[in-house]
Structure formats: C-alpha cells, structure tokens
N, C-alpha and C positions, 0 to 999 in steps of 0.2 A: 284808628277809632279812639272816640276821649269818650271818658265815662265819670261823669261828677253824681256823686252824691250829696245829696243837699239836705242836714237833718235840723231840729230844734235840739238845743242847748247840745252840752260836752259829755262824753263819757265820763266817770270817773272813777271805774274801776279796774283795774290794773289788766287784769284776764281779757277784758275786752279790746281794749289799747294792745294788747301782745295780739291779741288776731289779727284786729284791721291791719295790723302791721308787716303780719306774715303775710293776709291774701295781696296787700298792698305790693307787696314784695313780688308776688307770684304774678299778680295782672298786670306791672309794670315790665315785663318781657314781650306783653302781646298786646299793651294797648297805653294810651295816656289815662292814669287814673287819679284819681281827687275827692278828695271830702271835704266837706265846705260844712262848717258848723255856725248855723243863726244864733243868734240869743232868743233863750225863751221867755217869756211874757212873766213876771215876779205875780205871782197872783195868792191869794190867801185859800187855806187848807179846802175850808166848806167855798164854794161858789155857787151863787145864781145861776139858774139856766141862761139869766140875758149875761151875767158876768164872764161864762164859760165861752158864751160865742165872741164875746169882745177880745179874750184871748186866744179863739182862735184865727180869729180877723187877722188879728196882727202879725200873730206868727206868719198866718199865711202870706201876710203882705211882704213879709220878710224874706220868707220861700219865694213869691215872684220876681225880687228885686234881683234874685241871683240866677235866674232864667234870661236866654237870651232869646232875641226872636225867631233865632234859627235852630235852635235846640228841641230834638222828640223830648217829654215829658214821660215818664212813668212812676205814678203817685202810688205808694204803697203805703196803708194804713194797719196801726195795730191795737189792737182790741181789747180795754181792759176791762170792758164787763161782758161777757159772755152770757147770754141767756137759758134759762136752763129745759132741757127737753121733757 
C-alpha cells in the first residue's frame, strides 16, 4: 500500500517535524509513506473574499498536479473559524 500526503506550504516547528518523523518511521514497516509539500499562495494579511478564493484556486491547482489519475483521493480540511453555538 503507498500513502501520500499532499499538504500547502512546510512545517516549521520543530515538535511537529519530530512527529511526522516518528509516525513516518512507524508506517514505513507496513506501507510506502510520503509527504509531498506544495508551495503556498504569498498573499497579504487582510484578503478579499474574491482574493481568498484566487488563493485558494491555486493551491488547489497545485494539490491536483501531484494526484495521479489512479490515485483514491481523501481531502481533509481544517477549520479556522468555528461558529459559535
């Protein structure tokens, strides 16, 4: 089994680089594993709603170019504004 991850821009905090590194370690016994880091879109702090979706165009275009056409897809997204109940 291969299992690629495919995220937008680099980590660059140390703790998290020592994890992927450990589980990397540990799924590399039972499977082919990989992370694949895109470059993220350089965009300015406040963004337009139309300038938000042009960065996410891109990345996302970036995201498909490293998909094969044989490859299952599972998109996981993470949430930074929360709604409040």
């Amino acid at each position: 089994m291969n299992i690629k991850i495919i995220c937008v821009g680099k980590l660059k905090e140390k703790y998290w680089k020592q994890g992927i590194a450990e589980y990397s370690k540990r799924l590399g016994k039972f499977c082919k594993f990989e992370i694949v880091e895109v470059p993220d879109e350089k965009a300015p702090e406040k963004l337009s709603e139309a300038q938000m979706e042009n960065v996410k165009k891109t990345e996302g275009e970036r995201i498909l170019g490293k998909i094969k056409d044989r490859d299952y897809v599972y998109a996981l997204r993470s949430e930074e504004h929360t709604s409040e109940l």
